[in-house]
C-alpha positions in Angstrom: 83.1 161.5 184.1 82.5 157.7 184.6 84.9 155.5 182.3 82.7 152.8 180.9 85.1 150.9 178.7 88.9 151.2 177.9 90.5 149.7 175.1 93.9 149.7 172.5 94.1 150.5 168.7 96.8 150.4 166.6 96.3 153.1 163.8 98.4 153.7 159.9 98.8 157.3 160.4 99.7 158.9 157.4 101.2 162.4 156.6 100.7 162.8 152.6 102.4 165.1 150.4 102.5 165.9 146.9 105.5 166.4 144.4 105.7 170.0 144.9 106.0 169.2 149.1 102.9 170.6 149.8 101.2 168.1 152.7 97.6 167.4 152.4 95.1 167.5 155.4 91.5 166.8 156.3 88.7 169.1 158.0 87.3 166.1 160.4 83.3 165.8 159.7 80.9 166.3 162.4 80.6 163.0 162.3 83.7 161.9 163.8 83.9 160.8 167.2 86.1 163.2 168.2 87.6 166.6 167.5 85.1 167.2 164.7 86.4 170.4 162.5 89.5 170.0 163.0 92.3 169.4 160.4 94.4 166.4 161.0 96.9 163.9 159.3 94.7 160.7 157.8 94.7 157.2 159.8 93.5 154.0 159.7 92.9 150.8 162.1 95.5 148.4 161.3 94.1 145.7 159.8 95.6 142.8 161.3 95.1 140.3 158.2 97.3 142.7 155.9 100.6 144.0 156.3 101.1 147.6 157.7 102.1 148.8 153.8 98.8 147.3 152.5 96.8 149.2 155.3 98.1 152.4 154.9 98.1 152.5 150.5 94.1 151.2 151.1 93.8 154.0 154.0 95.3 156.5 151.5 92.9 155.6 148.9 89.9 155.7 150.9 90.2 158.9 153.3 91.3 160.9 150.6 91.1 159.1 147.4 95.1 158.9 146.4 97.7 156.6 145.5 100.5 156.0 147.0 103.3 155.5 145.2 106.3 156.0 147.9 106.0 155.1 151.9 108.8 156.3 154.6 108.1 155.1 158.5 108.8 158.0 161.0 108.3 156.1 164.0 105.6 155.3 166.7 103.9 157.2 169.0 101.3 156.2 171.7 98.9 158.6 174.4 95.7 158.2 176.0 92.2 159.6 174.9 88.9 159.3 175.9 86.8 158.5 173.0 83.3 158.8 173.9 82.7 157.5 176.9 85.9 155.0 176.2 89.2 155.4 177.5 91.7 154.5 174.6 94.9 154.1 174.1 96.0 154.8 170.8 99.2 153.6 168.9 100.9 155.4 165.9 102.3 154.0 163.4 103.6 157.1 161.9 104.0 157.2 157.5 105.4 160.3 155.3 103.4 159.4 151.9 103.8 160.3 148.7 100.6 160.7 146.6 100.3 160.7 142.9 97.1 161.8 141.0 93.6 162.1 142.4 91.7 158.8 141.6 88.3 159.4 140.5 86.2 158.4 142.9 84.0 160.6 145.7 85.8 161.8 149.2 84.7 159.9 152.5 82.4 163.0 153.8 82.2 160.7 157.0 85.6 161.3 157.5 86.5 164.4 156.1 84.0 167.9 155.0 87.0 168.9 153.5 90.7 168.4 152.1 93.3 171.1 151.7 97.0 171.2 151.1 99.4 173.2 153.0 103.3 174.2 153.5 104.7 173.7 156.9 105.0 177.4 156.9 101.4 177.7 156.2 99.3 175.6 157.8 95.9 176.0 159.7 96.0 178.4 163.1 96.6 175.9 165.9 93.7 176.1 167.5 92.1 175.0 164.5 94.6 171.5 164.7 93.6 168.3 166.1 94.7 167.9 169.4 97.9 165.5 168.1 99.0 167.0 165.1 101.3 169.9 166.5 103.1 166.5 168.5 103.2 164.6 165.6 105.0 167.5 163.4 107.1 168.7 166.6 108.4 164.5 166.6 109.0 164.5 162.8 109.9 168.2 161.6 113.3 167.5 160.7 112.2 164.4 158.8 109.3 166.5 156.7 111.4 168.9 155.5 
């Protein structure tokens, strides 16, 4: 494979859970770059002009069409991927969120075909994970219980 490009984001990423505890993921669209049909955390480019709180509540909203009403930083993670024909290194910063009511507006079907929640105890068979979710709950399981 010939490496045309390599570059560095910063992404919100943002575990969101409900009052019950029940943590909410997305079913990635075929449209998505990469790892389409796979359910994974929501994220968001940092937005440079806003702080990282502001990002993640408007990343929130618009993948999957919640409030946020409480925000805990886990940490920060970073790891290579090629997206495309682009090598990228991608930087975590990692949120716990939690979500109040549904607002009424349409899901992002660019994004996601489909949102589900789910128990730690019951989530999606692995192979059915994007590729960094099962390192992101292995880094932060004692924190999301």
């Amino acid at each position: 494979m010939i490496i045309k490009k390599e570059n560095t984001r910063i992404s919100i990423v943002f575990l969101c859970y409900d009052e019950t505890g029940r943590f909410l993921l997305g079913k990635r669209s075929k449209d998505c770059k990469d790892e389409p049909g796979k359910w994974d955390v929501g994220a968001t480019d940092f937005n440079i002009r806003e702080s990282p709180i502001e990002t993640l509540a408007k990343g929130v909203r618009d993948e999957f069409c919640y409030r946020l009403l409480k925000d805990d930083f886990l940490g920060q993670r970073s790891f290579y991927k090629m997206i495309g024909d682009t090598k990228t290194c991608l930087i975590g910063l990692d949120f716990k969120v939690l979500i109040g009511k549904i607002m009424e507006r349409e899901l992002e079907l660019n994004k996601f075909e489909a949102i589900g929640f789910f128990s730690l105890d019951n989530l999606p068979p692995k192979k059915q994970l994007y590729s960094q979710l099962p390192i992101f709950l292995e880094k932060y399981k004692d924190r999301l219980r």
